[in-house]
Structure formats: structure tokens, C-alpha cells
N, C-alpha and C positions, 0 to 999 in steps of 0.2 A: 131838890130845888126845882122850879117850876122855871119853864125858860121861854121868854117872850119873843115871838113872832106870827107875823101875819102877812100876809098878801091880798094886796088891794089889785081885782082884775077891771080892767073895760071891757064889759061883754060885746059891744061893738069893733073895738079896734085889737083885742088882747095884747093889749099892751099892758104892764104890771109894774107895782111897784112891790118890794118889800119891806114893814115896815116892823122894824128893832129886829136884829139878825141874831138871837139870841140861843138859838138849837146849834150846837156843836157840831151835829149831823147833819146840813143840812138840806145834804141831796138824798139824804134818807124823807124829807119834806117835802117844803113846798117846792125845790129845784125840780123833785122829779115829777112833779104833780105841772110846774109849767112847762117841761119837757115832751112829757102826754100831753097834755093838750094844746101845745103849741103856743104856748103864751111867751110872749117876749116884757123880760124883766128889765125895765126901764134905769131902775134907781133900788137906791134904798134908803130911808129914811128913817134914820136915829131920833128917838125920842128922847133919850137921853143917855149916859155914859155907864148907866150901873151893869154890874157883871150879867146880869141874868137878861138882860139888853143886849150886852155887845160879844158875846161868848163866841158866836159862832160867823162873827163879822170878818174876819180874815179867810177864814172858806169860804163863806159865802163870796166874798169879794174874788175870788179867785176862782169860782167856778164862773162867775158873770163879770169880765172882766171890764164890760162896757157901761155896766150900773154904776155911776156917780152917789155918791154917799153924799149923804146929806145930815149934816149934825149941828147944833148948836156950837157957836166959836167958846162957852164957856166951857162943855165939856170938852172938847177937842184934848185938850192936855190928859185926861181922865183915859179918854180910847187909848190914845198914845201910849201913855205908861205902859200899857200892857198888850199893845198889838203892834207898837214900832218896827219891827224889823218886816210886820208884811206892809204895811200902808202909808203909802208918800205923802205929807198933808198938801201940796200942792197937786199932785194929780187925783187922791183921791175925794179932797172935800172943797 
């Protein structure tokens, strides 16, 4: 299964977003890729709640603890289901 993610940079400010945290791995990515180049990851931004979207959303979220997530209120219960025990819906969305 193909796993969705991407990072949006400001080649001005490096500051970043990532958007749908869908690699399991994902300081085998783009973590280690804004690591080198010094980019600071701002947020993350959910496009929507499907597995291949949110897979790798609790690592992520935990290597960048200061990126505020960002999802639609309808999926919100969808992420839940199945990443509850890492993600608080009041601190993280």
C-alpha cells in the first residue's frame, strides 16, 4: 500500500508543514530530511482520516512535539479509533 505524505517548505523562512502523516517510518523521511537541512516543522495537516493518511501520525507527532495537527472535526473520531492512546483531541487538534 502506497503511504501518503508530504512536506510543504518556505524556502525563505524554513519553516514546514507536513501534510497527511502517512509513512510509519517517518524519520526514515521527511523528519530526517528537515533535520539536514534545518527546517522547522510547523504543523501537520490532515487531509483526511484514511489509514494510508494517518499511519504514521503518532510517530510523527512524537518526534515533533510542537506541530499542532490539524484535521477536519468530522474525521477527528476516525484518527481516534485507532491512534487514541498517543493523541489528546484537546492538545493535539
Amino acid at each position: 500500500m502506497h503511504m501518503n505524505m508530504s512536506l510543504c517548505v518556505c524556502k525563505q523562512t524554513k519553516q514546514a508543514v507536513i501534510v497527511d502523516a502517512g509513512d510509519p517510518e517517518p524519520e526514515s523521511s521527511f523528519l530526517e530530511l528537515a533535520k539536514r537541512k534545518k527546517i522547522s516543522i510547523e504543523a501537520i495537516w490532515q487531509t483526511h482520516a484514511h489509514i494510508d493518511h494517518v499511519l504514521g501520525l503518532a510517530k510523527t507527532k512524537a518526534m515533533v512535539p510542537d506541530a499542532q495537527i490539524h484535521l477536519h472535526p468530522s474525521d477527528r473520531f476516525v484518527a481516534f479509533s485507532s491512534l487514541a492512546p498517543f493523541l489528546c483531541p484537546t492538545c493535539c487538534f
